[in-house]
C-alpha positions, 0 to 999 in steps of 0.5 A: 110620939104622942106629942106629935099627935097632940100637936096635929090634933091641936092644929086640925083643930085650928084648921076647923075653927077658921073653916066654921069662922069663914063659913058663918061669915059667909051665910051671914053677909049674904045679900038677895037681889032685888031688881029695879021695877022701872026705868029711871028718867023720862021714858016717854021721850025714848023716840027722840033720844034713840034718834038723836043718838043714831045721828052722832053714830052715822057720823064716821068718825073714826079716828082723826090721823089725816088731814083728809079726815077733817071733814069727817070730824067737822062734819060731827061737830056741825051735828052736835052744835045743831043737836043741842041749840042751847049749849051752842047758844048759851055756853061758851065753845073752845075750840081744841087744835085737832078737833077737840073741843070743850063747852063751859057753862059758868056757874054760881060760884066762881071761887069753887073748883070746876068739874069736868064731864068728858067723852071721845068722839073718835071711833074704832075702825070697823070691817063689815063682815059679821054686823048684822047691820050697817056699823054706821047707821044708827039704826034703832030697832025699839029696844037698842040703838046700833052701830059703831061707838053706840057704846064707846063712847057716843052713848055717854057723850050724848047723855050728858049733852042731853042732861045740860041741854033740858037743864039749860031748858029749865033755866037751871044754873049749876052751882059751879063751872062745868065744862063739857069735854070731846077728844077726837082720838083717844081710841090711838092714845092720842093727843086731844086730851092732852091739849083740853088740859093744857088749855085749863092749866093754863088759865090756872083751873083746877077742876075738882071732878073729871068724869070718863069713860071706863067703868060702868053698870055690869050684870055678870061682871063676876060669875054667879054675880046676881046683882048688876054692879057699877064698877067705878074706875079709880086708877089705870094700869100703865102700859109699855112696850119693851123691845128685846134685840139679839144680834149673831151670826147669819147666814144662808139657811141650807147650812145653819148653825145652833143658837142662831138670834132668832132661837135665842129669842125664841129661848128668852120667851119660852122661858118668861111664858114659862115662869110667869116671874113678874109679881101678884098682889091684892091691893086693898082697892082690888081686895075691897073689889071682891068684897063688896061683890061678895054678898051677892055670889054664890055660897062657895065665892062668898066663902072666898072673897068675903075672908080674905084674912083666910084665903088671900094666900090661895086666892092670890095663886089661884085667880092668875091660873084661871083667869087673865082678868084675875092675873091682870088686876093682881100684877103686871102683864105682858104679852109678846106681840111683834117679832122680827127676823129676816127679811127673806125665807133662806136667810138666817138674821143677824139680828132678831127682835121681839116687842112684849107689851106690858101693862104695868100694876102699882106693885111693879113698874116699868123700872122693874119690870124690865130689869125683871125681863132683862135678867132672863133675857142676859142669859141668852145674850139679849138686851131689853130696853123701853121704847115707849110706856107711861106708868099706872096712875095715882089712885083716887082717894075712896074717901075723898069728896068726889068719889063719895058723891058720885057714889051716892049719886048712884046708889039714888038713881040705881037702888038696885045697883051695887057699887065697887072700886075698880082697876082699869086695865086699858087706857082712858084720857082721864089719866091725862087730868091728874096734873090739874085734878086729884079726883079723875074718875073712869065711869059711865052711868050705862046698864051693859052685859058681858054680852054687850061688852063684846061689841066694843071695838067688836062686832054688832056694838049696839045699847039699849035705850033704857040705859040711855035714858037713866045715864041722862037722868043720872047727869041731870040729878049729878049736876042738879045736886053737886056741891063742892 
């Protein structure tokens, strides 16, 4: 028996040794944040810059499908070429099939890889109801400037057109080609991106950076995060829709019988939103994540999230039972979205289906993803099977050229700004340049709070100027320093 004791005493003893370990790591790598005391780039012009920007959103451009919509879109390019006289004069304009279309601006050195700055035009469709201005008016009221794609993705667009407008200004010339990229609908996975990268394989470019929309400077990204993080995206989850079908007999619903496809199906759901069995995992990327935000949060997250070789276990329960931002950056998702049975109230179907929409992680692909749906869909007699799904991207290197540089770039424009690796959970059109690029990075130099996250494809979407003005300034420093 008292060996028994021993034994418990000596792992308590363990158990508390790890815990003090854990503690005096977490008081020692804790950071204070200091905030920034001015804005960065030229404020004086605050004026023009609201305005110009308010123009690019009073242009409808929701998303291209039509051939209606073309004027729309024509329309948008008219007053681009006309915002930025330079660019049009003095870079060369390719046009895109589908109103996309791409500026190259040549540079010194004609044997080094190009780089690509790209951002949508299309927009979001909107209602009305809840803005509390016009969703198109561009209206600037001192401080932001509002209206559908202030955020998404008009502001980083305009600020790095801006950046190559006053270089051009300046007579400055970059030390590489740089093309300047537009995709009239990203916003339906559509398309234009495709077709901008097809138009460079084809004339043998590889580009050495592409540059997009996805992550950006958050305050709040994590709770009780006091410092402002620039979350750069350097892979994209996959995504696919899968269809699961089962066929019965029907009949008239005044004499049903069990077990009918359309309870079965419901049967299959019950029991996958029941056990959850697709797999959770910190990759290092995602650990790394938490760890460079760590220093920054309160006592009992840094106790976490800066000792992992501790708490990687818990937290990997723990974070997909709290939250879906944690189950969706620990493993693939899936939400089922669209259901059918019969087409009349007192008919029961002969065949039901349902559509669940997967978000693949790089721990589990569409592959294996279904068959995981699909064993516990053979229970009930139902077969699964894709219609349609790409899978997550190739992650960038952290160490390689472009990524450090463009972390560096930020620390010296946004001293006060941390920095740290992101999963994308949606889609951009950077996934559409790995075949020319092994550097495709999803971020945009704009200042935005989890307040101002809503707007996107939500209501009141709107940006304040001084983000605006330091996303300029950043391109301008980005293109001014960049060396191969």
């Amino acid at each position: 028996m008292k060996y028994v004791l021993y034994g418990f005493l000596i792992l308590l003893a363990i158990v508390v040794i790890l815990l003090i370990i854990a503690i005096i790591r977490a008081i020692i790598i804790k950071k204070e944040y200091i905030p920034a005391t001015k804005v960065m780039g030229e404020v004086a012009r605050k004026e023009e810059f609201a305005r110009k920007l308010g123009d690019l959103i009073k242009c409808n451009t929701i998303t291209y499908v039509n051939p209606e919509d073309a004027d729309r879109f024509l329309h948008y390019h008219q007053v681009v070429k006309e915002m930025f006289p330079l660019i049009d004069k003095k870079l060369e304009k390719i046009e895109i099939e589908g109103y996309s279309f791409l500026y190259k601006w040549k540079g010194k050195n004609q044997t080094k890889k190009p780089i690509l700055l790209i951002g949508h035009s299309d927009v979001v469709p909107i209602t009305k109801d809840g803005w509390t201005k016009d969703p198109f008016s561009g209206d600037y009221d001192g401080e932001r400037v509002h209206g559908r794609g202030a955020l998404d993705n008009k502001s980083s667009f305009y600020a790095f057109m801006q950046a190559v407008e006053d270089l051009l200004k300046d007579g400055f010339v970059p030390e590489v080609d740089v093309y300047l990229g537009s995709a009239s609908d990203e916003e339906i996975a559509g398309v234009g991106a495709v077709r901008i990268m097809k138009y460079l394989k084809e004339r043998n470019v590889r580009l050495a950076l592409v540059l997009d929309e996805g992550g950006a400077i958050i305050t709040g990204v994590l709770p009780t995060l006091k410092a402002p993080f620039a979350v750069v995206g350097i892979l994209e989850k996959g995504f696919a829709n899968l269809e699961f079908v089962k066929t019965g007999i029907g009949g008239h619903a005044s004499t049903p019988s069990k077990n009918t496809p359309l309870v079965q199906i419901a049967k299959f759901i019950t029991e996958v939103e029941k056990k959850k069995p697709l797999k959770k995992k910190f990759i290092p990327e995602v650990q790394t994540m938490f760890e460079c935000m760590a220093p920054y949060m309160s006592f009992s997250y840094r106790l976490l999230f800066a000792n992992f070789w501790l708490f990687k276990p818990l937290l990997t329960r723990l974070l997909p039972a709290v939250s879906p931002y944690g189950a969706a950056i620990l493993g693939t998702t899936f939400a089922f979205t669209m259901a059918e049975g019969s087409s009349a109230p007192n008919v029961i179907p002969t065949k039901a289906k349902v559509i669940v929409n997967i978000r693949t992680h790089p721990i589990q692909d569409i592959t294996s993803s279904l068959k995981v749906f699909n064993k516990i869909a053979s229970k009930y007699g139902i077969t699964g099977t894709m219609i349609k799904g790409a899978e997550a991207t190739k992650k960038v290197d952290m160490n390689s050229k472009g990524y450090l540089y463009l972390t560096e770039m930020i620390k010296r424009i946004f001293p006060d700004v941390g920095i740290a690796p992101y999963m994308i959970t949606g889609r951009t059109d950077a996934r559409e340049f790995e075949e020319i690029s092994d550097c495709t990075i999803r971020f945009a130099p704009t200042r935005m709070t989890n307040e101002d996250l809503k707007g996107i494809h939500g209501i009141n979407e709107s940006v304040a100027i001084n983000s605006v003005i330091e996303a300029i300034h950043f391109y301008k420093e980005l293109l001014k320093n960049y060396q191969e």
